[in-house]
N, CA, C and O atoms as a GROMACS GRO file, in nm:
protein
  168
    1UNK      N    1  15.389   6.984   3.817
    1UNK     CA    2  15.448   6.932   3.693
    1UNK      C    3  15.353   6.831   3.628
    1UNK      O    4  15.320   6.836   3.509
    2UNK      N    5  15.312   6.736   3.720
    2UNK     CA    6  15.191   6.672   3.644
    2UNK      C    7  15.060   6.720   3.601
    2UNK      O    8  14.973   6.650   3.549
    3UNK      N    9  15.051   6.861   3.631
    3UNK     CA   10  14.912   6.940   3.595
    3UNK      C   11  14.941   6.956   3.400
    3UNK      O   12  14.870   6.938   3.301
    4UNK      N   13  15.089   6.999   3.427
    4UNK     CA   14  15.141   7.103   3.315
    4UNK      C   15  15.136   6.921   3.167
    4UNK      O   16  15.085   6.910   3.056
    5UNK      N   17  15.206   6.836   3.244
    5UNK     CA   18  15.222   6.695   3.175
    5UNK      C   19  15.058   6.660   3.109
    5UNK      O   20  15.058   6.618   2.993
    6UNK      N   21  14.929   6.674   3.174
    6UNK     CA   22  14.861   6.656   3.148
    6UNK      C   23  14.768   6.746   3.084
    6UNK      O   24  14.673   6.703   3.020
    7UNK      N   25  14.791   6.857   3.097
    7UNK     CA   26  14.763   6.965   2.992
    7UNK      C   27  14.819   6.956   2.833
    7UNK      O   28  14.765   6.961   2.722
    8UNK      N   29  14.916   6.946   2.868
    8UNK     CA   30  15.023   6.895   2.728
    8UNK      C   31  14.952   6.771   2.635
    8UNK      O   32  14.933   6.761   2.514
    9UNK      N   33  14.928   6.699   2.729
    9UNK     CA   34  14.870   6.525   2.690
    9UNK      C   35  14.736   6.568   2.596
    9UNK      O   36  14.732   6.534   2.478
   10UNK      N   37  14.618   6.650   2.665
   10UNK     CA   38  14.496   6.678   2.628
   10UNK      C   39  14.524   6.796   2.576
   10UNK      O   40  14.406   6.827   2.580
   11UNK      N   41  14.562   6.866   2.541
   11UNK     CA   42  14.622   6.963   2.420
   11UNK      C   43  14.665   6.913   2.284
   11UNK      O   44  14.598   6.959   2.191
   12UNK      N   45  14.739   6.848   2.258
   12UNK     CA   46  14.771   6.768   2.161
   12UNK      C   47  14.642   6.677   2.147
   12UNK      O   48  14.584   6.706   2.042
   13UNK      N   49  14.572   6.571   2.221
   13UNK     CA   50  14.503   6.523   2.136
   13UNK      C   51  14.387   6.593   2.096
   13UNK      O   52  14.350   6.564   1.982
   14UNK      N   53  14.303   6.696   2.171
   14UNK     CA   54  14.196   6.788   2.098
   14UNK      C   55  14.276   6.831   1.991
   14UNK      O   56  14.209   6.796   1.894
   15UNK      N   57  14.387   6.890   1.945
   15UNK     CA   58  14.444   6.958   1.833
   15UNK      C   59  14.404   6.901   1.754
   15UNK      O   60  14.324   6.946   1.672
   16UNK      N   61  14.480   6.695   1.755
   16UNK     CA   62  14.462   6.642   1.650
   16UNK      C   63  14.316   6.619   1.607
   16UNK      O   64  14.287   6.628   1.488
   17UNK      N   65  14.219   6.590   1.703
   17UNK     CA   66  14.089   6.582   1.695
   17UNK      C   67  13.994   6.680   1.606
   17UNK      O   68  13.899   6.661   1.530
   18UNK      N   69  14.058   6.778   1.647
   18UNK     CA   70  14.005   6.905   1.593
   18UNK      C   71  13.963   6.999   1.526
   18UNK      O   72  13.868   7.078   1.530
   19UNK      N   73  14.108   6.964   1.420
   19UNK     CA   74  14.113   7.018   1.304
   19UNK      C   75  14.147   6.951   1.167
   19UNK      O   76  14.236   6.866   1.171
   20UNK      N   77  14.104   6.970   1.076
   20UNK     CA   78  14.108   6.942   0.955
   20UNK      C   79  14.261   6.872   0.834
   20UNK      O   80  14.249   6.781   0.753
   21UNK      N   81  14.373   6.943   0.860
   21UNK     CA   82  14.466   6.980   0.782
   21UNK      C   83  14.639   6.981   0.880
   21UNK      O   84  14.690   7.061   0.958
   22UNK      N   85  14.668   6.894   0.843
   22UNK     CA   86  14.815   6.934   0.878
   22UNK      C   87  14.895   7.054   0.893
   22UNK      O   88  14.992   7.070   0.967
   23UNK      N   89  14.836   7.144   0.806
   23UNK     CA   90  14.865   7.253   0.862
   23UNK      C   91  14.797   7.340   1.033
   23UNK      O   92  14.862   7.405   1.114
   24UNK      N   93  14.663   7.308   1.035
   24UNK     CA   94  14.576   7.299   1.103
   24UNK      C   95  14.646   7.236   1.254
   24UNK      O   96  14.612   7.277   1.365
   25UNK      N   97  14.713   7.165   1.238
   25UNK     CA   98  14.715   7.049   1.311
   25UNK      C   99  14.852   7.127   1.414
   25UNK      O  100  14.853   7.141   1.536
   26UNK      N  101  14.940   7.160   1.330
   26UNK     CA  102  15.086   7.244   1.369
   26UNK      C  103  15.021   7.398   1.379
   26UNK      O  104  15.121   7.470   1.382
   27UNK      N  105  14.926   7.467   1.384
   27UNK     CA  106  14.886   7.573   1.472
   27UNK      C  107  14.826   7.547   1.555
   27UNK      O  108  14.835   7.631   1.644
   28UNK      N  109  14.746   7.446   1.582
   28UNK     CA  110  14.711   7.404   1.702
   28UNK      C  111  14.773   7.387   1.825
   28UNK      O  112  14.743   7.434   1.934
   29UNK      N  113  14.881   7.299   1.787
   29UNK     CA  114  14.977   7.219   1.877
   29UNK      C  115  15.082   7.406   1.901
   29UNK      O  116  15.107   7.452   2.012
   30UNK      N  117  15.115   7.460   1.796
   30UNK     CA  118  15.156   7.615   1.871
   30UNK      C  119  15.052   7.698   1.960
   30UNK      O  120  15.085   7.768   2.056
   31UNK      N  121  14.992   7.689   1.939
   31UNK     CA  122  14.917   7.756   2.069
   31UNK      C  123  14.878   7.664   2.168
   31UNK      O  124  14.863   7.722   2.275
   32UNK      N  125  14.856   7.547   2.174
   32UNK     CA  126  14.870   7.443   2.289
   32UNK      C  127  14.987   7.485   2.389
   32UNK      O  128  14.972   7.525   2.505
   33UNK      N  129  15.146   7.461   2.294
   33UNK     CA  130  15.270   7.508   2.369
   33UNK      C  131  15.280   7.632   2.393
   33UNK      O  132  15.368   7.634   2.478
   34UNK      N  133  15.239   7.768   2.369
   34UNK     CA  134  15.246   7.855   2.406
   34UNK      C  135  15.150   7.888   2.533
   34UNK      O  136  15.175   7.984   2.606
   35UNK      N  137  15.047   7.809   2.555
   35UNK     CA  138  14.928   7.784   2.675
   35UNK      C  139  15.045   7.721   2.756
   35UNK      O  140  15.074   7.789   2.854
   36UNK      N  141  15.113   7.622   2.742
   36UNK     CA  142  15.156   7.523   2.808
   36UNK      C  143  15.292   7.624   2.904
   36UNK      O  144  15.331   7.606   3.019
   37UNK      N  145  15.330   7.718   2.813
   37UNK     CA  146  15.460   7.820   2.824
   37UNK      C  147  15.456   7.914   2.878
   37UNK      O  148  15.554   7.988   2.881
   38UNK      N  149  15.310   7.953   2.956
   38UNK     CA  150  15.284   8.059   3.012
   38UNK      C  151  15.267   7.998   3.145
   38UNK      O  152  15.301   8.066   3.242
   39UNK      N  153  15.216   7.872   3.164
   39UNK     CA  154  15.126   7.815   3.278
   39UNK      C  155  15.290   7.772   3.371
   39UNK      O  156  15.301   7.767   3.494
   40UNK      N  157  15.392   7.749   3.280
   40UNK     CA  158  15.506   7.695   3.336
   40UNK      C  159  15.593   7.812   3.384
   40UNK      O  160  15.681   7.799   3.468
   41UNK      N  161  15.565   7.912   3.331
   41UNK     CA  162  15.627   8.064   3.354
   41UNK      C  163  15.560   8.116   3.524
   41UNK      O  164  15.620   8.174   3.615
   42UNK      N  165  15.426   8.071   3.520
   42UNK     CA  166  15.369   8.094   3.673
   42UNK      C  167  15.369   8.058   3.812
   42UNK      O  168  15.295   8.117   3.891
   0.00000   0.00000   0.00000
């Protein structure tokens, strides 16, 4: 659970880091949680 907590943590901030645009910013963070949604499924 703390793998998945800290994946989450450094997911979100590369997103914000990352990209350009608020929009940008909310596809990022969806495919972060969908990474995050598979790893928790395993």
């Amino acid at each position: 659970m703390k793998k998945i907590t800290l994946l989450a943590i450094l997911s979100v901030t590369f997103a914000l880091v990352g990209c350009n645009t608020v929009k940008g910013v909310g596809q990022d963070i969806q495919k972060a949680g969908e990474k995050i949604e598979g790893a928790a499924k395993k």
